[in-house]
TORLO-291887 format. One record per residue (C-alpha): x, y, z. Coordinates in steps of 0.001 Angstrom, whole numbers, padded with zeros to 6 digits, always signed. Layout:
XYZ/...
% end
This chain:
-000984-045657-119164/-000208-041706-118569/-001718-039249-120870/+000190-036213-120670/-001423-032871-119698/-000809-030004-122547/-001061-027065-122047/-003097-024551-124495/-001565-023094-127709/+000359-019953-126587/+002498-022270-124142/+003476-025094-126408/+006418-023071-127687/+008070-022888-123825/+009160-025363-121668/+006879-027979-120622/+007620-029875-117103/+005130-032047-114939/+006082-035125-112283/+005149-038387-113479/+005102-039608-109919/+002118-041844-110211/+001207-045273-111855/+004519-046850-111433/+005453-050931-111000/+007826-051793-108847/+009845-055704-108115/+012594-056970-106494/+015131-058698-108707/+017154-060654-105756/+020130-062488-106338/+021168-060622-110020/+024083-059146-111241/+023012-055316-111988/+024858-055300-115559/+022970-058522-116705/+019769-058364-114577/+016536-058593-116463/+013376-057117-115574/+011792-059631-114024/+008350-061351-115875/+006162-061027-112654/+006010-060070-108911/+005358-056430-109761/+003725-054291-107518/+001886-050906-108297/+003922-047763-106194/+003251-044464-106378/+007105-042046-105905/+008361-040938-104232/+009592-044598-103236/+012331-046835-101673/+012154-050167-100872/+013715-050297-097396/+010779-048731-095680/+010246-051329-092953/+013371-053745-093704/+015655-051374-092063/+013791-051119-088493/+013138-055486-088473/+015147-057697-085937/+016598-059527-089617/+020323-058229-089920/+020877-056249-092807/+018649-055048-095647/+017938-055306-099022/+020598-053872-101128/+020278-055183-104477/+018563-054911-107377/+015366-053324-107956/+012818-052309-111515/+010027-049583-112052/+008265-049326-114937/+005563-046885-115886/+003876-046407-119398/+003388-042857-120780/+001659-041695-124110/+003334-038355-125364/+000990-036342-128252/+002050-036069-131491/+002677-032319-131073/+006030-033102-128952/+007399-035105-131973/+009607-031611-132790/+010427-031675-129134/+013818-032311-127134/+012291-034665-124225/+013783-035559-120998/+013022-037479-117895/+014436-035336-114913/+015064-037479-111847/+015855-035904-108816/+016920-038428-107364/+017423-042530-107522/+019662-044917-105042/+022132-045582-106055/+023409-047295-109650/+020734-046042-112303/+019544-047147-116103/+016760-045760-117246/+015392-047788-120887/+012565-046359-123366/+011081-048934-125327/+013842-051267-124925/+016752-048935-125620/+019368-047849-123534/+018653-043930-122424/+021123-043257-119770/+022938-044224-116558/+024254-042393-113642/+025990-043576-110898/+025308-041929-107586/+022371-041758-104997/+022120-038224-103837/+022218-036143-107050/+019470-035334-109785/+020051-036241-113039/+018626-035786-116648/+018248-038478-119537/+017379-037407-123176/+014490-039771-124278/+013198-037674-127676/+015034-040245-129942/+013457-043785-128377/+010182-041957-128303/+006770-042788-130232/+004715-040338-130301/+000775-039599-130877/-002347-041342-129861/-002519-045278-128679/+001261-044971-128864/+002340-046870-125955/+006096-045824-124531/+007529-048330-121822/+010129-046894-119344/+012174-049015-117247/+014279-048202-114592/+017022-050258-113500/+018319-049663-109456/+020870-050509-107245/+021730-049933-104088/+024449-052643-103618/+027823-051631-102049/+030375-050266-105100/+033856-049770-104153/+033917-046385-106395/+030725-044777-105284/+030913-042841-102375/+029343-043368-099481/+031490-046525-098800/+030352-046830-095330/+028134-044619-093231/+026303-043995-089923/+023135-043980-091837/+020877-046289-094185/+021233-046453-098432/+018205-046722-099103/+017153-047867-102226/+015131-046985-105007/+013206-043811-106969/+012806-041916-103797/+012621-038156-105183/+010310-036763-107760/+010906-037854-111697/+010020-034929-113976/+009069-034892-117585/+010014-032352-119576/+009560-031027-122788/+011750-028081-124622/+011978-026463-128063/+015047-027486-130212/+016288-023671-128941/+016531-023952-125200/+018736-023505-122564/+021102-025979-122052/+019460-028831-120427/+022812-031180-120930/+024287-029343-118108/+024530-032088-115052/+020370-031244-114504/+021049-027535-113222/+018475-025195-115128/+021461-024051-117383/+021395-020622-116316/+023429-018973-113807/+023537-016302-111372/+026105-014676-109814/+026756-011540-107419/+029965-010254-107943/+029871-007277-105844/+027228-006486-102987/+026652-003962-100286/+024017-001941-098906/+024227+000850-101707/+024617-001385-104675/+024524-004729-105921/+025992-006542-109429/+024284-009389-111142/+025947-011744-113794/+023652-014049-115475/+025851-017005-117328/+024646-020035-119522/+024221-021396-122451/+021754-021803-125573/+021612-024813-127401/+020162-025377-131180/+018921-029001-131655/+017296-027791-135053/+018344-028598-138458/+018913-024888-139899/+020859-021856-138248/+019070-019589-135964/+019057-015985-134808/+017886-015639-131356/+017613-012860-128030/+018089-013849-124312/+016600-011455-122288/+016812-011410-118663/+014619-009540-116337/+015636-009223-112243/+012220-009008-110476/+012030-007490-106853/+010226-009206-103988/+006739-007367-104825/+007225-008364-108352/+008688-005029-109813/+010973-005367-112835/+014025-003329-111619/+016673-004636-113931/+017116-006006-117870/+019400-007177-120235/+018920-008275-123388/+021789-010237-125973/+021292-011170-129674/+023149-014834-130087/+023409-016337-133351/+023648-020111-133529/+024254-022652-135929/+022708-025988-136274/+023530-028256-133681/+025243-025736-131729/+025857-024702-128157/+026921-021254-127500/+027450-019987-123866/+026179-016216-123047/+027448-013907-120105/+025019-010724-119143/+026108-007781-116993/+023089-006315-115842/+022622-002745-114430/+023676-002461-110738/+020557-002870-108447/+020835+000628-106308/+020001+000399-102358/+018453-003636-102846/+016834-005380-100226/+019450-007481-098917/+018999-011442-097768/+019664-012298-094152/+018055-015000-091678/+016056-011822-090276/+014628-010579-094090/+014841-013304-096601/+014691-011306-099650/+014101-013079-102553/+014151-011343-106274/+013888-013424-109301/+015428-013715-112242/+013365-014745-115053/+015843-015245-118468/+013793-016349-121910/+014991-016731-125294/+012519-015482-128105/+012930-015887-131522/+011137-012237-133044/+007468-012603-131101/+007864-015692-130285/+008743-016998-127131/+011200-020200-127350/+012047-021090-123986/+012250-019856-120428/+013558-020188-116826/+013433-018656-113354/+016083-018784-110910/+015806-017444-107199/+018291-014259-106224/+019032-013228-102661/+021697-010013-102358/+024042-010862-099554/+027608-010855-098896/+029189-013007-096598/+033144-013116-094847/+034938-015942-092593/+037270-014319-090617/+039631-016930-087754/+039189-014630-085201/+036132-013071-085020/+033676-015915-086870/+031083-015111-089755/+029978-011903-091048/+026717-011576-093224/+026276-008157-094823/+028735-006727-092792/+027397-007694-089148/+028772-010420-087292/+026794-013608-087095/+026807-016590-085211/+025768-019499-087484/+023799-021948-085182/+021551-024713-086315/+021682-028081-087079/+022132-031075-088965/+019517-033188-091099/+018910-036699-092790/+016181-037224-094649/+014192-039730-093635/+011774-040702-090919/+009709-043870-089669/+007707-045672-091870/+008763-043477-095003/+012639-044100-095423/+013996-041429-097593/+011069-041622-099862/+009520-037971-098348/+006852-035787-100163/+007951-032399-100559/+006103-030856-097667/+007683-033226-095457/+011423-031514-096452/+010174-028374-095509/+008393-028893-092581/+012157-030248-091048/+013707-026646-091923/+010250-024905-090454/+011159-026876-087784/+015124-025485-087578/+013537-021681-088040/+011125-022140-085401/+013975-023210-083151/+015218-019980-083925/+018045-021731-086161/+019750-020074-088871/+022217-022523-090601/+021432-025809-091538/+024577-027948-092787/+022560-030428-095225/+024090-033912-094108/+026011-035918-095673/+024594-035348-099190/+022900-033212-101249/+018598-033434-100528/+015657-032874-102179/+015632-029546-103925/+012306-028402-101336/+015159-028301-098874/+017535-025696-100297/+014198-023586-101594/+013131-023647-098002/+016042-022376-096787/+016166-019715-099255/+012235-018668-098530/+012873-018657-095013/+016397-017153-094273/+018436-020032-093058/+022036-020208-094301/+023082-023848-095263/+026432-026104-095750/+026058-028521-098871/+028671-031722-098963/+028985-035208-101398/+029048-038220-099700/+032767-039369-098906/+032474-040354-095574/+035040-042598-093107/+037025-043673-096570/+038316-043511-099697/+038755-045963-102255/+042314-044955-104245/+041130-045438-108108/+040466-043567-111123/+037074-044342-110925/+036059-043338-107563/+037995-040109-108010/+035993-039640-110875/+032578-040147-109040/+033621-037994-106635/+034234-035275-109255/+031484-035914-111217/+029375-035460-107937/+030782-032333-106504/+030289-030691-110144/+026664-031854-110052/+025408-030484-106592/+027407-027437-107618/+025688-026956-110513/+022323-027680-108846/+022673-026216-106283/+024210-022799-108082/+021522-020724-107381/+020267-020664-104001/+021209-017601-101587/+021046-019795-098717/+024243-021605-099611/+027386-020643-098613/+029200-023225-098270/+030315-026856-100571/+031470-029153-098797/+033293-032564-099739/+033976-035121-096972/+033553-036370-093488/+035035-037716-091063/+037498-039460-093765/+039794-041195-091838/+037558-042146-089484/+037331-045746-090638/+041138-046693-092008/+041219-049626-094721/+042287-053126-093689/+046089-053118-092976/+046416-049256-092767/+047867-047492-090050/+049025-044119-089177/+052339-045058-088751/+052828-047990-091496/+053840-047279-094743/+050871-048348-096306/+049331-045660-094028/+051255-042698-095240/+050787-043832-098765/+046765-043552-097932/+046842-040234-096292/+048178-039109-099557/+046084-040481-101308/+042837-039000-099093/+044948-035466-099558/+045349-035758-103072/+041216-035971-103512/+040763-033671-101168/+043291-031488-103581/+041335-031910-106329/+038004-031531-105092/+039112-028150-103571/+040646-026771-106785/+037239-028376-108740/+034835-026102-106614/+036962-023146-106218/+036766-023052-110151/+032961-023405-109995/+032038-021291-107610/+034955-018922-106281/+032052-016754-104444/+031080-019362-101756/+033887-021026-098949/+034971-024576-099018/+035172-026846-095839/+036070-029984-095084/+035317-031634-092214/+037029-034202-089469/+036444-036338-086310/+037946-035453-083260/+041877-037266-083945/+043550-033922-084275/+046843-035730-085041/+045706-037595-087529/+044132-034973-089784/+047092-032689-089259/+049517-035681-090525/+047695-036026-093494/+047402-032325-094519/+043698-032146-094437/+043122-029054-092245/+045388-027007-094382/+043557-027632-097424/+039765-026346-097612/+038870-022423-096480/+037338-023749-093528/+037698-026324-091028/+034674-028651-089421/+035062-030815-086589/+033093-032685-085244/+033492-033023-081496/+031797-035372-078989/+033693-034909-075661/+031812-035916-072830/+029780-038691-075101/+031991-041058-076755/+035240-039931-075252/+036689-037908-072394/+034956-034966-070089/+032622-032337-071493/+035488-030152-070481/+037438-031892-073321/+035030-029954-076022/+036295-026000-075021/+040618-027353-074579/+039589-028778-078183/+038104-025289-079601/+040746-023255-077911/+043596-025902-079606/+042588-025403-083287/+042561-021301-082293/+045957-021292-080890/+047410-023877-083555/+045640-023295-086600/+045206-019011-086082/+044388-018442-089750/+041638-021677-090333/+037918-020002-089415/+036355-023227-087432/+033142-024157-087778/+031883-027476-084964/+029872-029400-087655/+028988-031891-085322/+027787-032854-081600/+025102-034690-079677/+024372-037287-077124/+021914-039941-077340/+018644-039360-075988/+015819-041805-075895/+012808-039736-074704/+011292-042725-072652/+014418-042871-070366/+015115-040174-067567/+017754-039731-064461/+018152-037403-061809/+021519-038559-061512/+022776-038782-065411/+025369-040223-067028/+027099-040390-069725/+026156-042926-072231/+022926-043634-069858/+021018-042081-073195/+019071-040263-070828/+016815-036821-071557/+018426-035416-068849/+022171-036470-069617/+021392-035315-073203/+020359-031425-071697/+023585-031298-069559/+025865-031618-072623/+024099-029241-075000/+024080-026695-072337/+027837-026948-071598/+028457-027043-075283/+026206-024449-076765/+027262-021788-073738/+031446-022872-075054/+030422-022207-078645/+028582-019120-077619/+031346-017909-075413/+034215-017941-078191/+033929-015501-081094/+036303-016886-083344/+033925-020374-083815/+032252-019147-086524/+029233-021662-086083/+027999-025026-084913/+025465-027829-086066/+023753-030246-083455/+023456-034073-084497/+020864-034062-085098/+017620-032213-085957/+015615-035046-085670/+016284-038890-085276/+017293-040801-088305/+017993-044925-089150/+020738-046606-089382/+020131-049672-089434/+023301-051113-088260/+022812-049470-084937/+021883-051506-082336/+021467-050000-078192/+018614-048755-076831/+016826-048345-080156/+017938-050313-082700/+018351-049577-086195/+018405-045483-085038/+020329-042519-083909/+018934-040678-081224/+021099-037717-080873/+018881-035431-081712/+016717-032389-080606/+013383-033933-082281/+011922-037408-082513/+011781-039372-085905/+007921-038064-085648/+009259-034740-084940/+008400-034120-081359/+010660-031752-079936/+012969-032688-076766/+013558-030878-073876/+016944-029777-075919/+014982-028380-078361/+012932-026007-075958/+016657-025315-074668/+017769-024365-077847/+014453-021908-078489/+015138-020356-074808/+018774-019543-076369/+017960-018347-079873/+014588-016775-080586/+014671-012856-080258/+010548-013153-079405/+009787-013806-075957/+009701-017840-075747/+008489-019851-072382/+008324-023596-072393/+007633-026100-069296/+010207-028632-070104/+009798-032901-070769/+006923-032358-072262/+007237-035597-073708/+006904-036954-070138/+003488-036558-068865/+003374-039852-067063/+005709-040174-064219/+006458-042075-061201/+008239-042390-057814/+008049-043333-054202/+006333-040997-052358/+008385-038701-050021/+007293-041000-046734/+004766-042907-045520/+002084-040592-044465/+004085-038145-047059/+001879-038631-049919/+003613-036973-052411/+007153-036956-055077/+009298-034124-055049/+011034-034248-058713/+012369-031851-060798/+011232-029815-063547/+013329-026964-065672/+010690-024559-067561/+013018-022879-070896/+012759-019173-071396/+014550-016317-072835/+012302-013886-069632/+014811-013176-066912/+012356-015440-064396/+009582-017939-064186/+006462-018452-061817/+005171-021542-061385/+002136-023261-059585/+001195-027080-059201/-002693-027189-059186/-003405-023591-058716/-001078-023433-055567/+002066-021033-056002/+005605-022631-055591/+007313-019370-056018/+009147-017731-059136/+013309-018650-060028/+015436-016748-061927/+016425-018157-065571/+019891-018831-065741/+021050-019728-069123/+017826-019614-070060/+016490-022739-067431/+014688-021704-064870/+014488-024888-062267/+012127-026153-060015/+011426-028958-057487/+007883-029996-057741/+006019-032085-055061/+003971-034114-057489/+000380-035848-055856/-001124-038993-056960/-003574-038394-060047/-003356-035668-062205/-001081-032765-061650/-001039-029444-063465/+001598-027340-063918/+000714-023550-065423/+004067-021695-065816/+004280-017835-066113/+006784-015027-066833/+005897-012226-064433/+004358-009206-065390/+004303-010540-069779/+001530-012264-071056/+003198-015129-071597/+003104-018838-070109/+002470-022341-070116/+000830-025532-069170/+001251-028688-068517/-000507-031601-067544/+001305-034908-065821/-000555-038077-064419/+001449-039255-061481/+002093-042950-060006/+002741-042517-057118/+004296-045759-055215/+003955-046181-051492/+007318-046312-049649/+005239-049005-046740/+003212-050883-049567/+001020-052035-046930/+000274-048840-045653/-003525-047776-045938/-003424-044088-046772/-002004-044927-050608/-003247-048447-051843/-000666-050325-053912/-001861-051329-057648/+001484-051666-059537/+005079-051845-059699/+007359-051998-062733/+011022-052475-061908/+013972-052340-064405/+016956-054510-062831/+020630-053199-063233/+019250-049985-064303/+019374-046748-062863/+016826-044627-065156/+013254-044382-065235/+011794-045747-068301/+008212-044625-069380/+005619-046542-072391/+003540-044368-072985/+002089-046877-075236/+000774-048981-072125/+000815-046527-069996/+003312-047825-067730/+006524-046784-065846/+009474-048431-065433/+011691-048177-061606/+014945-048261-061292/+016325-050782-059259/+016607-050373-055435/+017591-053202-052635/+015480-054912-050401/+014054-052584-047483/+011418-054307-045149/+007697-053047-045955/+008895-051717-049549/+010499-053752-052277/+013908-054784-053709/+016459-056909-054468/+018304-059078-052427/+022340-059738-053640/+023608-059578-056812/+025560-056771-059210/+024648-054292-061342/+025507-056290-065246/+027686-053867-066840/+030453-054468-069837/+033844-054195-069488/+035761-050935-070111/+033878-047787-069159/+032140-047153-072573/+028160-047847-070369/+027776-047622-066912/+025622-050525-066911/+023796-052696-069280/+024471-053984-072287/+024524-052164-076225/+023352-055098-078266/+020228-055492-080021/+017558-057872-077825/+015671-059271-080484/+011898-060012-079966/+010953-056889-078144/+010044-053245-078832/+011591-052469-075038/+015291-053487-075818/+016029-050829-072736/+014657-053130-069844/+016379-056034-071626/+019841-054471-072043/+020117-054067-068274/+020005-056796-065583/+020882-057635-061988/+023039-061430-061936/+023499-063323-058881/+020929-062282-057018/+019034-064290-054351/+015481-062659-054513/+013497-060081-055617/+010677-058818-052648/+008005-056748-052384/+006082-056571-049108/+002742-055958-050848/-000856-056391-048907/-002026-059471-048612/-004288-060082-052112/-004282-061882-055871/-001209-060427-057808/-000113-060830-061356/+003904-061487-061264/+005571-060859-064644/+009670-061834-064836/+011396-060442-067785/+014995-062242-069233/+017746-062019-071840/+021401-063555-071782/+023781-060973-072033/+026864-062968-071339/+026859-066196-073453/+026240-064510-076789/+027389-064596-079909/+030373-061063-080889/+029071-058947-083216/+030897-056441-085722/+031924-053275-083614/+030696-050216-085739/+032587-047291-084899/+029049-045255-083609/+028153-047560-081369/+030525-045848-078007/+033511-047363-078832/+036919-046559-080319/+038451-049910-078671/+036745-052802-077175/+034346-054671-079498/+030367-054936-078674/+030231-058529-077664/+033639-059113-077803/+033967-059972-074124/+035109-063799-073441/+031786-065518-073436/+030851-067386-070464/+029193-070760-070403/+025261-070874-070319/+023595-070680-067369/+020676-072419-065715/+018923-071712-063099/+015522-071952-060600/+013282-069713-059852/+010739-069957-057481/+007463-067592-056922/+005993-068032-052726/+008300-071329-052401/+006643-072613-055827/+008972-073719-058864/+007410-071911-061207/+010951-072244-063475/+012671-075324-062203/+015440-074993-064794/+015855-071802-066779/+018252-071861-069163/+019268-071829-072985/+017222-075582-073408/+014032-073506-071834/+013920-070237-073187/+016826-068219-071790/+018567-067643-075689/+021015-065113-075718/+019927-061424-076835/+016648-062683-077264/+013548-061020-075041/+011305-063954-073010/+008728-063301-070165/+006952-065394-067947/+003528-064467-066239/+001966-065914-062810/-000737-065915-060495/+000711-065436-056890/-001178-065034-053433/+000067-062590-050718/-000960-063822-047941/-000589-064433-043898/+001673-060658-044872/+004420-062587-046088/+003717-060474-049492/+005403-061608-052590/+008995-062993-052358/+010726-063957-055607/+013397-067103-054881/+016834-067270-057721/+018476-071161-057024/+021850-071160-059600/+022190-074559-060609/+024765-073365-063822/+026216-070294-063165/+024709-067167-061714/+020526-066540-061904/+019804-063101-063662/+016838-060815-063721/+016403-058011-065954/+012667-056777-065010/+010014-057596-062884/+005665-056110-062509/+003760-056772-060168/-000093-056269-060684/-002458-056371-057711/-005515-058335-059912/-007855-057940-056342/
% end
């Protein structure tokens, strides 16, 4: 049971709010229908909220996740004092279907995942001491073919997963019926440097039982706290009624003005009193900007032209889901200012209100959108969810400076229905249809907020979205643009930009999306694309951020992502998430998000890059050359960069795009890097342990302990976790190591250079297993004669079952596993002339996508070293990694 903390005598006449986030139940009601499911009589479990009920499901090697039904209950005890009360449970948000039940009765539903929402509870209350009041929430977060998102490249969770509020008003208050916005309004009609105009809107309601007389008075507060501005109305009300109110307050002469540089914030504080007595009372941010698209020349804030640059964000991370504390909200757009961001375009839904009050606090510009991504569904009631939605994060969302822009769908053609086409007539029928939302969606928020711009935003099929009308509609135009990842050249992203400029002249642009994937334990010198390298990853930010840069009329960009996110559909080199991205899911930054700091931040900024990879390996440079020349690019905004490798000086480069790049001959052991920008106190350091691997294994002058080797693979693959690194392939060379025969595995198509995309089940390391080498005859390694630990790693890429293509995972055409599947294979493998797997195949352990290892003791000796024998028997032998371990 909650008792309710009350505040002292003076206060119980205003507005009461607290979270009730504590001493919740929570169980699983499987297999019901959400209209007739019943709370269920046991399996509860005692949660704290924020809370979803996908936290680990998502990131399992099970298929799918729980999307269904799901009850919290929590008792509260409210004092008698309330009884006069209007009482409400404010959720901020609950995933996705919602009915919310006090002591039995029905209080309220709301249909949606992403917006807050208020339910009046006064009437179903009990009130006073040892007066028990049950509520029950009722969740879904099942697929509904009229709630948008219909599809996504992200995870519906489900579940409470954002603060629940209690609050408690006087029967005069501001409206608090009002799609949970605070019921007050505030507007700048008119701002510049010498002046500003503030219009405070609303509405009063009277829940009493007798007429009533009362004042709203509004005061605007300045940053230090100074009252510089007040306005005071008389509005009578009957009983029962709601009256709006509209207050022109006295220009604000020479304000401090908002910007990403001086985040301004004033307050305005509006109460309604009733003679002395204070009824009711709310405070609403206020930041004094102006702001101006223009199609040639980009964005304009107070007057000054401004590149909007920043990024994207989801809202969850590992081991949480969506179910964040506050500080954890804010921390991600910290994270964005410290990268010397200064737009964040909140993705694909509205977030927890920390996020917007962040960006308001700390001077980052943001881009606020419903959820109606890759489809439509054509009925009344989606259209009305859709609506209903927009209004709502309108509403909510009313207030904060830091918006500038409402947004209402993405990438909405993306994903046609079942038997639509461009061309077919069915297909022109559902472009209308999409245009026709997108109509009134536009004409919806231009009514609610005529002071902010509109955008809509599309995937790369210019075609398409011209067809259907969509660029002409909204005041701006995203894209979102992935040349040189899932399609084309990088080259492809500038002819793209310079298109919509010379076809659309009068549309401002904004690129609202681009990334690469980037898993930070793989690395290349020689990247590719879709290799999900760190390096591959650098090469197309830089080309794309120095394009976006280069052209004044693109008013802004947004990198996916800021930080990983799930999806649990996914499947690659990390299942279940998207790594395009400048941080991890733990929020470690990438080398691209040093790049991005060398680019953006006005105070002087040095960084030695892949910091994330501090152990590293590779042959040495020759026999009796006992050392690894590799490079390493230190980020800086300095015009140059000294560096020196254990105290010794390898000279200073300039910083070209804000890289400066270096070769270092990395020893054996520990190696540290101190990087310095010449004559400003300013550098770096960095520490590496090297493994370095003899190119002669027998050679005396560097003994031979280890050797990991990824087959088919041409990337370096670090675990950190045990401390291990991963080869890439190489053949056969007498007194080194190799294979002998074989090809590279690789898909049809050119969508990987190698490998596979699937999901290898059984294994945290689904990178090794996703590449192999098939056909080949052995695998050597002319090691000194000693006891060695031989490790074989396989999975069956070829005889597996086809799996559902999703759109995100590199493909626009051929199917993930949709390949003709070839008839198991089974084959020997012997270890020094032993059979240590006389058959290998599907009846012993070779299942397809699944992860299986073998171990051995093997003897090197008479310096024949360790040879590795492949017999087919069924088809062609495979091997997708091999260690060796010299035990003594």
């Amino acid at each position: 049971m909650v008792l309710l903390v009350l505040l002292g005598p003076p206060a119980l006449a205003q507005r009461l709010t607290q979270t009730i986030n504590t001493g919740w139940q929570f169980a699983k009601a499987p297999g019901q229908d959400f209209a007739s499911a019943q709370a269920p009589a046991s399996g509860w479990e005692k949660v704290a909220l924020p809370h979803t009920w996908n936290a680990t499901d998502v990131l399992d090697d099970e298929p799918g996740y729980y999307r269904g039904v799901g009850w919290y209950k929590k008792t509260l005890q409210v004092p008698t004092d309330w009884q006069p009360r209007r009482v409400y449970l404010r959720f901020e948000g609950a995933s996705q279907e919602t009915e919310v039940y006090v002591n039995g009765q029905l209080a309220g539903r709301h249909a949606g995942g992403y917006t807050a929402f208020r339910v009046p509870v006064s009437q179903w209350l009990k009130f006073g001491a040892g007066a028990a009041n049950e509520v029950l929430v009722k969740l879904t977060n099942r697929h509904n073919v009229d709630i948008p998102p219909l599809s996504a490249d992200f995870t519906f969770y489900g579940g409470i997963y954002r603060d629940v509020h209690l609050e408690a008003a006087d029967p005069v208050h501001f409206d608090l019926d009002n799609h949970a916005s605070s019921g007050v309004f505030v507007s700048t009609p008119a701002v510049s440097a010498a002046a500003a105009e503030v219009v405070v809107s609303g509405a009063v309601s009277n829940d009493s039982e007798r007429s009533r007389k009362v004042a709203v008075l509004t005061q605007v507060l300045d940053p230090s706290g100074r009252v510089v501005a007040r306005q005071q109305t008389s509005v009578a009300l009957k009983a029962g009624e709601r009256r709006p109110f509209r207050q022109q307050l006295p220009k604000l002469l020479t304000p401090r003005l908002w910007s990403p540089d001086a985040p301004a914030l004033y307050r305005v504080v509006s109460s309604i009193t009733e003679g002395q007595q204070q009824l009711d009372e709310v405070t609403n941010p206020l930041g004094l900007r102006w702001f101006r698209f223009d199609a040639d020349k980009g964005f304009f804030l107070n007057g000054q032209p401004l590149k909007l640059i920043g990024t994207n964000r989801h809202q969850d991370q590992p081991g949480l889901g969506n179910a964040l504390p506050n500080a954890l909200h804010e921390r991600d757009v910290r994270l964005l200012k410290q990268m010397g961001g200064n737009f964040l375009r909140v993705s694909h839904y509205p977030q927890d209100p920390a996020v917007l009050e962040a960006c308001d606090r700390l001077g980052i510009l943001a881009s606020v959108e419903i959820p109606i991504v890759n489809a439509i569904t054509p009925s009344a009631g989606f259209t009305q969810n859709c609506l209903t939605m927009q209004r709502e994060m309108i509403r909510q969302g009313f207030n904060h400076p830091s918006v500038i822009i409402w947004a209402y769908m993405n990438e909405v053609l993306l994903r046609l229905p079942e038997g639509i086409k461009r061309d077919n007539e069915a297909g022109k029928v559902y472009l209308q249809q999409v245009n026709e939302l997108a109509r009134q969606l536009e004409d919806l928020t231009r009514r609610e907020d005529p002071g902010r711009a509109t955008m809509l935003v599309n995937h790369g099929d210019w075609n398409l979205y011209q067809q259907a009308g969509l660029t002409q509609i909204p005041m701006l135009v995203g894209w979102n643009l992935y040349q040189g990842w899932y399609s084309g050249e990088l080259t492809g992203f500038a002819e793209f930009l310079d298109k919509h400029h010379r076809e659309l002249p009068t549309k401002p642009v904004l690129i609202t999306e681009y990334g690469a994937d980037s898993d930070v334990r793989l690395h290349s010198f020689q990247p590719r694309r879709f290799d999900k390298t760190m390096e591959y990853a650098n090469r197309y930010h830089q080309y794309y951020l120095e394009q976006i840069l280069a052209r004044p009329f693109v008013a802004g960009s947004t990198v996916w992502n800021l930080a990983e996110f799930n999806s649990e559909t996914r499947q690659e080199a990390v299942p279940h998430v998207n790594n395009k991205s400048l941080l991890t899911g733990e929020r470690q930054p990438k080398d691209t998000y040093f790049y991005y700091q060398a680019k953006l931040l006005k105070t002087p900024f040095l960084k030695i890059g892949s910091r994330g990879w501090v152990l590293r390996s590779g042959l040495a440079a020759g026999p009796d050359s006992l050392y690894c020349p590799q490079p390493v690019d230190v980020y800086t905004n300095q015009p140059a960069v000294r560096l020196l490798l254990n105290g010794r000086d390898l000279g200073t480069q300039p910083a070209e795009g804000g890289i400066a790049r270096f070769r270092v001959p990395f020893a054996n052991g520990r190696n540290q890097l101190h990087a310095e920008a010449p004559n400003q106190p300013l550098s770096d350091q960095a520490d590496i342990e090297f493994r370095l691997v003899p190119t002669d294994l027998r050679a005396a002058a560097l003994s031979f302990t280890e050797l990991n080797v990824s087959l088919g693979d041409a990337r370096i693959f670090t675990d950190d976790k045990l401390q291990q690194v991963w080869l890439p392939e190489q053949e056969y060379r007498p007194g080194g190591w190799g294979y002998v025969g074989g090809q590279v595995y690789k898909l049809p198509g050119e969508r990987l250079p190698y490998g596979s995309d699937r999901n290898i089940l059984g294994t945290d390391y689904d990178a090794i297993y996703e590449t192999q080498r098939v056909g080949l005859q052995q695998f050597r390694a002319d090691v000194p004669d000693g006891e060695y630990e031989v490790t074989l790693h396989f999975a069956e890429l070829e005889a597996v079952p086809q799996a559902e293509q999703l759109v995100y995972n590199l493909s626009a055409s051929t199917a993930a596993g949709s390949v003709a599947t070839k008839p198991t294979r089974t084959f020997a493998v012997l270890l020094n002339g032993l059979p240590v797997l006389p058959a290998l195949g599907a009846a012993t352990g070779l299942l397809p996508l699944q992860a299986t290892s073998f171990t051995f003791p093997a003897s090197a000796r008479a310096g024949q070293g360790i040879i590795v024998d492949f017999k087919p028997l069924v088809g062609e032998a495979v091997l997708n990694g091999i260690q060796l371990r010299r035990r003594y």
